[in-house]
C-alpha positions in Angstrom: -3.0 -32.1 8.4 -5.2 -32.1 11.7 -7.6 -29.4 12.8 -4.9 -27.5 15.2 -2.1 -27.1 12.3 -4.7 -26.3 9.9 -5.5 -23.6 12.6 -1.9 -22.2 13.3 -1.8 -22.4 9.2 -4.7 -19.7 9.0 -3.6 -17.8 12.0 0.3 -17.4 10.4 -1.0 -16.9 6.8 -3.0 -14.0 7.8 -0.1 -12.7 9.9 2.2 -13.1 7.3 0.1 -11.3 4.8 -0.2 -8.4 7.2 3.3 -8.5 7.8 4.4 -8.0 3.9 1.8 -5.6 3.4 3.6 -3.9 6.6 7.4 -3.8 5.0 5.5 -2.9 1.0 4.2 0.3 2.9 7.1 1.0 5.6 9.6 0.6 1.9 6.9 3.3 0.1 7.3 5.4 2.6 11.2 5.3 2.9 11.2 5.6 -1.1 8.2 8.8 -0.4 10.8 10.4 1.8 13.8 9.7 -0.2 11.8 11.7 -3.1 11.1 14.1 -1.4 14.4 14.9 0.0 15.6 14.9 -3.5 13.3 17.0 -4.5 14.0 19.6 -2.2 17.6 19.6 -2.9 16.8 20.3 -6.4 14.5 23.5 -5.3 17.6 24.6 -3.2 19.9 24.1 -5.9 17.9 26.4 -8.1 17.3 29.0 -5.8 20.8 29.2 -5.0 21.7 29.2 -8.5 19.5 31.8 -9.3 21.2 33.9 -6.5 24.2 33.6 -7.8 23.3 33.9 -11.5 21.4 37.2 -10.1 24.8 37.9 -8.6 27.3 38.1 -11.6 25.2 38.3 -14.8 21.8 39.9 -13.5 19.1 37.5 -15.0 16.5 38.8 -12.3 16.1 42.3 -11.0 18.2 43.0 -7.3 14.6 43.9 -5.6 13.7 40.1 -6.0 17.1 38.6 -4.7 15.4 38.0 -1.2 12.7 35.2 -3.0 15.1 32.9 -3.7 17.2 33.1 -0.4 13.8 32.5 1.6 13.0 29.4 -0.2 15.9 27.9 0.8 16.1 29.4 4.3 12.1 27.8 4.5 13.3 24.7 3.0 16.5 24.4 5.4 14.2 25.0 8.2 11.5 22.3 7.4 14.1 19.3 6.7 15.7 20.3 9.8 12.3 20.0 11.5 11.1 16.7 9.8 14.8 15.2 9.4 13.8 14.1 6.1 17.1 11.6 5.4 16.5 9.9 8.8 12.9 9.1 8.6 13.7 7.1 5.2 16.5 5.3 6.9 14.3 4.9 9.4 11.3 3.1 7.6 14.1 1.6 5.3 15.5 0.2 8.4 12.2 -1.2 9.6 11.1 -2.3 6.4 13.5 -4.9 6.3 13.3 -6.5 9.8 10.0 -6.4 8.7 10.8 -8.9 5.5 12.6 -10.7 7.7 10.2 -11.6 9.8 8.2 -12.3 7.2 11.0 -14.6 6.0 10.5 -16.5 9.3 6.9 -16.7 8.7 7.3 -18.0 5.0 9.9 -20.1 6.3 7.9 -21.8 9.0 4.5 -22.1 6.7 6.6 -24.4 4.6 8.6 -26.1 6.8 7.6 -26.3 10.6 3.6 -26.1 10.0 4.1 -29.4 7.8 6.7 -31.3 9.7 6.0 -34.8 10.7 9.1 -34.2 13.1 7.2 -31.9 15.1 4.6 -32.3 17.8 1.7 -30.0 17.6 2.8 -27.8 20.6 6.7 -27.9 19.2 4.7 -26.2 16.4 2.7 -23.9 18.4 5.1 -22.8 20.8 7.5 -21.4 17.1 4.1 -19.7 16.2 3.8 -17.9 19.9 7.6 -16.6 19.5 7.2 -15.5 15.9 3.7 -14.0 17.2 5.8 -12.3 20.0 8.3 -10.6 17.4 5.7 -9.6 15.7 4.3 -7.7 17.9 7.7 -6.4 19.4 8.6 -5.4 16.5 5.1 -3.5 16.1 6.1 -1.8 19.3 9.3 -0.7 17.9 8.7 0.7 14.0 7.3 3.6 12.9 4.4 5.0 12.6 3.5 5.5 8.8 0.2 6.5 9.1 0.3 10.6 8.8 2.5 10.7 6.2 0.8 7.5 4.3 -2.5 8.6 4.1 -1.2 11.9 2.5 0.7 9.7 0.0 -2.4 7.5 -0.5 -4.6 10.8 -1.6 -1.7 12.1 -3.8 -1.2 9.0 -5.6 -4.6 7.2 -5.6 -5.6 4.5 -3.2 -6.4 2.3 -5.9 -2.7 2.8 -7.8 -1.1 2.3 -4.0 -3.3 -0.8 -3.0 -2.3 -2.1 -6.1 1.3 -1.8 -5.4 1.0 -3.2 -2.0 -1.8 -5.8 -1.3 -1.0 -9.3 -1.1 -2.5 -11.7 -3.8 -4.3 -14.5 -3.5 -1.6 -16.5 -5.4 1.0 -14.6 -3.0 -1.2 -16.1 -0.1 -1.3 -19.6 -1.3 2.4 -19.7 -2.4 3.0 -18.3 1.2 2.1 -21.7 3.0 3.3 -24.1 -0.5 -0.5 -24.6 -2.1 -1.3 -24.0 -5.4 -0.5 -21.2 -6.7 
């Protein structure tokens, strides 16, 4: 392979890599606010079936009735705030044009970067458009940051690297080397 392709090989290997360890975090997150969603129905469950256990066979005294009908008012009011259920859709949703593009990228590593078929600016010119929807669709996803970072602390940043960053053997099987 000439100099340029060897190039535009580097340049999309590194963009794909970015671009998986994009749709690993933007799917952590959706899964991080599916959890929690979960979890806070759970909390609301109890609380409302402590109200109403409160209500016909008395397991807690009358004067503490108000506890558990806070907790779920506080808990209505903060997934009504954050809409909890939309923000997973809504990394889930960018998670996966997210893999798709990185599809493309996979897809032109092995195939268009190699092809004998291909000029060098037939080849450059599919690198430019898949740069271009990469960066469109960075213009158009979520932002995962805030809510990441608080993850990453809870969790471990080594335990969430783990689960996210590329490999070597990922990189290499990426454009069809060894690996």
């Amino acid at each position: 392979m000439d100099g340029i392709r060897d190039k535009i090989r580097h340049r999309a290997e590194n963009k794909a890599d970015s671009i998986c360890y994009t749709y690993k975090q933007h799917f952590a997150a959706a899964n991080f606010y599916r959890a929690l969603s979960r979890v806070l129905d759970v909390v609301m469950f109890a609380a409302a079936s402590l109200i109403l256990a409160t209500n016909f066979w008395g397991v807690m005294p009358n004067r503490y009735i108000a506890i558990p009908a806070l907790l779920i008012a506080g808990i209505t009011g903060y997934r009504r705030g954050t809409n909890l259920e939309d923000r997973a859709e809504e990394f889930r949703r960018s998670a996966r044009r997210y893999h798709a593009l990185f599809d493309e990228y996979r897809d032109f590593l092995a195939i268009t970067v190699v092809s004998e078929d291909l000029n060098d600016e037939e080849v450059m010119a599919k690198f430019d458009r898949l740069s271009e929807d990469r960066r469109q669709l960075n213009r158009t996803t979520p932002d995962a940051n805030g809510v990441w970072y608080r993850y990453i602390k809870w969790k471990g940043e080594d335990k969430i690297r783990e689960e996210i960053t590329t490999t070597t053997e990922t990189r290499e099987a990426l454009s069809g080397g060894k690996g």
